[in-house]
C-alpha positions in Angstrom: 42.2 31.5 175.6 44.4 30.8 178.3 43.1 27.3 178.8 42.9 26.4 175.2 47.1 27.2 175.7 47.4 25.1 179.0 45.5 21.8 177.3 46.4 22.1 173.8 50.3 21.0 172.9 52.5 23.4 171.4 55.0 21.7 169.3 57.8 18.3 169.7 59.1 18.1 173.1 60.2 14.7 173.1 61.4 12.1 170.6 61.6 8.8 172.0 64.3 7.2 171.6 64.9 3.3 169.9 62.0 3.7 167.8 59.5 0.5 166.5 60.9 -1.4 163.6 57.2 -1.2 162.2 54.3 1.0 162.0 52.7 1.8 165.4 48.8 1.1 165.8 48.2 2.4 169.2 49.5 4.5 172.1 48.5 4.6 176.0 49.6 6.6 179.1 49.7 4.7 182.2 47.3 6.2 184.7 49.0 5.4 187.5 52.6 5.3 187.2 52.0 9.0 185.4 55.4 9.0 183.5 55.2 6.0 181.6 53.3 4.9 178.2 53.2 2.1 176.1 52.8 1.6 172.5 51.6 -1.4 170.6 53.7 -2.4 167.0 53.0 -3.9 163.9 56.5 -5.4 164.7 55.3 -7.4 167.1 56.0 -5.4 170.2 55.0 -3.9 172.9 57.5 -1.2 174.2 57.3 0.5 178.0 58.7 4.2 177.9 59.6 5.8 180.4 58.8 9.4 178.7 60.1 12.3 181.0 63.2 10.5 182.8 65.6 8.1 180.6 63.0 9.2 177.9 63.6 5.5 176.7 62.3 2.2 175.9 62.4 0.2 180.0 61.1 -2.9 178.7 59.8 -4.6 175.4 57.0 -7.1 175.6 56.6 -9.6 172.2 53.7 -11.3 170.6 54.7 -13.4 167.5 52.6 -11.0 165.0 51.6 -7.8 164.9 50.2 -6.5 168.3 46.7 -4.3 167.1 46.0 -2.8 171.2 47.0 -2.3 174.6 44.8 -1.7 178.3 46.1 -1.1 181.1 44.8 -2.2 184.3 44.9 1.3 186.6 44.7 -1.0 189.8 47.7 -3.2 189.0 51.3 -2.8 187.3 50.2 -5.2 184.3 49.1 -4.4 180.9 46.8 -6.5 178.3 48.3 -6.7 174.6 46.3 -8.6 171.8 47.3 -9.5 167.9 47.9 -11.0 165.3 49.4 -14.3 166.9 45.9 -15.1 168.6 46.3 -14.5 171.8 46.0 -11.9 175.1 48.5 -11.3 177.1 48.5 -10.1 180.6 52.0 -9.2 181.6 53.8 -7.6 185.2 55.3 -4.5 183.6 58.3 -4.1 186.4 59.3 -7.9 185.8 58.2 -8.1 182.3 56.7 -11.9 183.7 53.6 -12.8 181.4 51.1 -13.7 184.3 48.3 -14.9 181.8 47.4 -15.7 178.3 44.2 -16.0 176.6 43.5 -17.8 173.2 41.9 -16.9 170.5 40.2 -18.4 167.4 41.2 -15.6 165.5 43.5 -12.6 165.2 42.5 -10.2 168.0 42.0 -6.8 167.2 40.9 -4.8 170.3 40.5 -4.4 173.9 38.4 -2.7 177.0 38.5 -3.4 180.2 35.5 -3.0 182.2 34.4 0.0 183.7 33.6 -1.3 187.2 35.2 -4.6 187.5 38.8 -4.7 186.6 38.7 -8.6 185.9 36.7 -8.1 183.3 37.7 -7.2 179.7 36.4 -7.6 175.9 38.2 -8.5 173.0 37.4 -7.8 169.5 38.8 -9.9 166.4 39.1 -10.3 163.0 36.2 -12.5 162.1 34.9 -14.5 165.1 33.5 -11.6 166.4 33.4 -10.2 170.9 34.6 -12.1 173.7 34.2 -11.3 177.0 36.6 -12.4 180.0 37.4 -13.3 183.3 40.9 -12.9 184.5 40.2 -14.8 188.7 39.4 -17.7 185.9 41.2 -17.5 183.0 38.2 -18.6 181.5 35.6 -16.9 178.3 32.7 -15.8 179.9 30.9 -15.6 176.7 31.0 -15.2 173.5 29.3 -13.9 170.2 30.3 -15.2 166.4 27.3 -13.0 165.2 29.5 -10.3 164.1 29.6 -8.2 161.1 33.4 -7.8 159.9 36.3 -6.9 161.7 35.9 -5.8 165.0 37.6 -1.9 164.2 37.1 -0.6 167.9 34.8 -1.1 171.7 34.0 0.6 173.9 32.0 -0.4 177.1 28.7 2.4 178.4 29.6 4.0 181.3 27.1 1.4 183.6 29.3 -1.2 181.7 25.8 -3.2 181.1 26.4 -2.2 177.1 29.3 -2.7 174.7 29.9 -0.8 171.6 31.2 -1.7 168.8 32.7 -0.3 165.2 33.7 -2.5 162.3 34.4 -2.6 158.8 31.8 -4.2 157.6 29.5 -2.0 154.8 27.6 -3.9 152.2 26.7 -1.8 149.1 24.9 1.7 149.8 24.7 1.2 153.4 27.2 0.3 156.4 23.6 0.0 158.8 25.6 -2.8 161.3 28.8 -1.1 161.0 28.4 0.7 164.9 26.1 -1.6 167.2 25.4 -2.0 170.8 25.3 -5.0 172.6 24.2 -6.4 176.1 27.1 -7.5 177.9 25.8 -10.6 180.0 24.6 -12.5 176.4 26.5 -10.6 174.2 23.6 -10.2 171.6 23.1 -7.5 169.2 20.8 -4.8 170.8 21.1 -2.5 168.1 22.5 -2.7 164.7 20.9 0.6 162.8 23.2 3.3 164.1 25.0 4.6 161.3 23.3 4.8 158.2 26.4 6.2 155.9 28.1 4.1 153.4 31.3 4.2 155.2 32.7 2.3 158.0 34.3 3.6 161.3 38.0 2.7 162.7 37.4 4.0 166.5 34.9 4.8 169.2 35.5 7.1 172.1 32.5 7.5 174.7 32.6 11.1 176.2 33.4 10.8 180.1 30.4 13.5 181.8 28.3 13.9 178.6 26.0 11.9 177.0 27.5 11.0 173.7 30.1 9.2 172.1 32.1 9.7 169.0 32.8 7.4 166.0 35.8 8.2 163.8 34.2 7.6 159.7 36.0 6.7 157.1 34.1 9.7 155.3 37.1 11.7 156.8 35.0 12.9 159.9 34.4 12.2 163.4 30.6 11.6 163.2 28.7 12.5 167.6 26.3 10.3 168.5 23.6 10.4 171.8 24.6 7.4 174.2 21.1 6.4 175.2 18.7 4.8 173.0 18.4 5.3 169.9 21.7 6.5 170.0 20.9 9.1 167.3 23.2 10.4 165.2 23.8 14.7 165.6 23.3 15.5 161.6 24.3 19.1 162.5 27.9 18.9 164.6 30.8 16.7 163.5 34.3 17.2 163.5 36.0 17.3 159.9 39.3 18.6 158.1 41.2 15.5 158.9 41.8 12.7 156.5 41.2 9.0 157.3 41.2 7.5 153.7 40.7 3.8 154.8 43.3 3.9 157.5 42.9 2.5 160.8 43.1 6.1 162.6 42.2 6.9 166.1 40.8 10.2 167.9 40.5 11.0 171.5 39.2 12.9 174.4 41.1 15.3 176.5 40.8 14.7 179.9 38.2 17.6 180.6 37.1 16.8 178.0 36.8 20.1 175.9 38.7 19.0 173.4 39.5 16.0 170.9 42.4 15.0 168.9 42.9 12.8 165.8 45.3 11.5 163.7 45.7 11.8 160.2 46.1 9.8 157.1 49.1 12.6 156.4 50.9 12.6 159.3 49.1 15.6 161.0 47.9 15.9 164.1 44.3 17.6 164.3 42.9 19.4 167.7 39.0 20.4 168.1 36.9 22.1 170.1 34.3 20.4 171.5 31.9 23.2 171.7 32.3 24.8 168.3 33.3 21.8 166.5 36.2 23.8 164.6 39.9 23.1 164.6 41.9 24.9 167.1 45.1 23.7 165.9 46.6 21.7 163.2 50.4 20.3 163.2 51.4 19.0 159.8 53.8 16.5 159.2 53.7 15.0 162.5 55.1 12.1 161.1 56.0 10.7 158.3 53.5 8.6 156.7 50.0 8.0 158.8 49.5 9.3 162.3 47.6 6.6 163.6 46.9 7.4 167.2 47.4 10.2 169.7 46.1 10.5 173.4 46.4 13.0 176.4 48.5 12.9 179.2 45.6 12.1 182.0 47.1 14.8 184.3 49.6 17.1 183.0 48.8 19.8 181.1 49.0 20.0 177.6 51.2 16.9 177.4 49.8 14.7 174.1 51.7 11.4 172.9 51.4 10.4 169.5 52.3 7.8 167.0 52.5 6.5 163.4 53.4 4.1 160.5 56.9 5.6 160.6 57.4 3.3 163.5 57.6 6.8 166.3 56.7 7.4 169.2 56.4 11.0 169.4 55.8 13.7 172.9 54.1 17.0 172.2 53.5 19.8 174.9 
């Protein structure tokens, strides 16, 4: 009991302040500079906070659309944004200097660094499918147009041989190339059969020590998964009581991780065991409208950042 009080938040500690002008699609906590997040805007920003000092905004980066995800890169001070205005920028946080840009045929949608080499990243977009780069080149390593739908979410295997992938692509009974695993160096499809449900899935999360990974469904559950081939689906454990409804709603580990937390089509914010499966704690009305993200504080305890469609940016310990 005591550690489900230490890593599970509480209630509202801190409201940031100068709030998005638009929905919020993602939030992110810098790993190393430990009091600072950024969050990514359907307004077109990206805003630095600098959550337990000024408790303010320190610098906005723009796009010219609608920015869909952030990365940080842990072993500099720069940040990758992607959206709606086709291209990825890497940009010097402390200066606010854009050191690199990378175009894209279509709208980008998401983005993961590489597990082992931090030049490397992935984008996901709209309709042309993965990409994978090379920031010492500024160059496309490769790419894949074989894709079905809109890439929703990645995710790279720990070994970062394998990406995975979620999208909204489900054609009449079946969503059977909705999740799929591909090999990194040709960026073919390794696996398409994952998920058999009629729904598709907005977000992937791989679990850091065990061997699984977890697909938010639009069937209003998280659905667990095995990470090694055949990546079966666990038919007997998933996490439910939250509502997706179509909404482009994320969930995350803690950084044990023995628990996870999702956001809500309602504005709540759901915690869960990841033992028993069950909700441990439920705040309603988070926000007003759609919760769409919410991630742990990788070091302090208890310390959760959320965010929504009512354009918040919201602290919870």
């Amino acid at each position: 009991m005591r550690k489900l009080i230490e890593r599970v938040p509480k209630r509202k500690v801190i409201s940031l302040a100068t709030k998005h002008v638009n929905g919020v699609n993602s939030v992110l906590w810098c790993g190393s500079f430990g009091q600072v997040l950024a969050s990514a805007s359907m307004d077109g920003t990206v805003r630095i906070w600098d959550v337990f000092r000024s408790k303010r905004c320190v610098r906005v980066l723009h796009h010219d659309g609608a920015v869909k995800d952030i990365q940080w890169n842990n072993n500099r001070n720069d940040i990758l944004s992607g959206g709606y205005d086709k291209l990825v920028k890497l940009t010097d946080i402390e200066t606010g200097t854009v050191i690199q840009t990378f175009p894209h045929s279509q709208m980008v949608t998401s983005l993961r660094y590489h597990p082992l080499q931090s030049n490397i990243f992935i984008s996901g977009m709209i309709k042309d499918g993965i990409q994978s780069w090379d920031i010492r080149t500024n160059k496309s390593i490769k790419e894949s147009k074989k894709f079905w739908g809109s890439v929703n979410d990645l995710e790279f295997f720990p070994d970062g041989n394998n990406i995975l992938t979620c999208s909204d692509y489900v054609v009449r009974n079946a969503a059977d190339k909705n999740i799929v695993v591909w090999d990194l160096n040709s960026l073919t499809a390794i696996s398409n059969q994952i998920y058999q449900e009629a729904f598709s899935c907005t977000a992937l999360r791989i679990h850091p020590f065990k061997n699984h990974f977890i697909a938010q469904s639009n069937a209003n559950y998280i659905a667990i998964f095995g990470i090694n081939k055949p990546w079966k689906l666990d038919k007997r454990k998933r996490f439910e009581g939250h509502l997706v409804n179509g909404h482009p709603i994320r969930c995350n580990f803690s950084p044990e991780p023995d628990y996870i937390v999702s956001g809500d089509s309602n504005g709540g914010l759901y915690f869960y065991e990841w033992s028993s499966s069950k909700i441990i704690k439920k705040i309603e009305n988070a926000h007003q409208g759609i919760c769409t993200d919410a991630c742990w504080h990788p070091v302090l305890n208890g310390i959760v950042a959320s965010c929504g469609w009512d354009g918040d940016v919201l602290i919870w310990g």
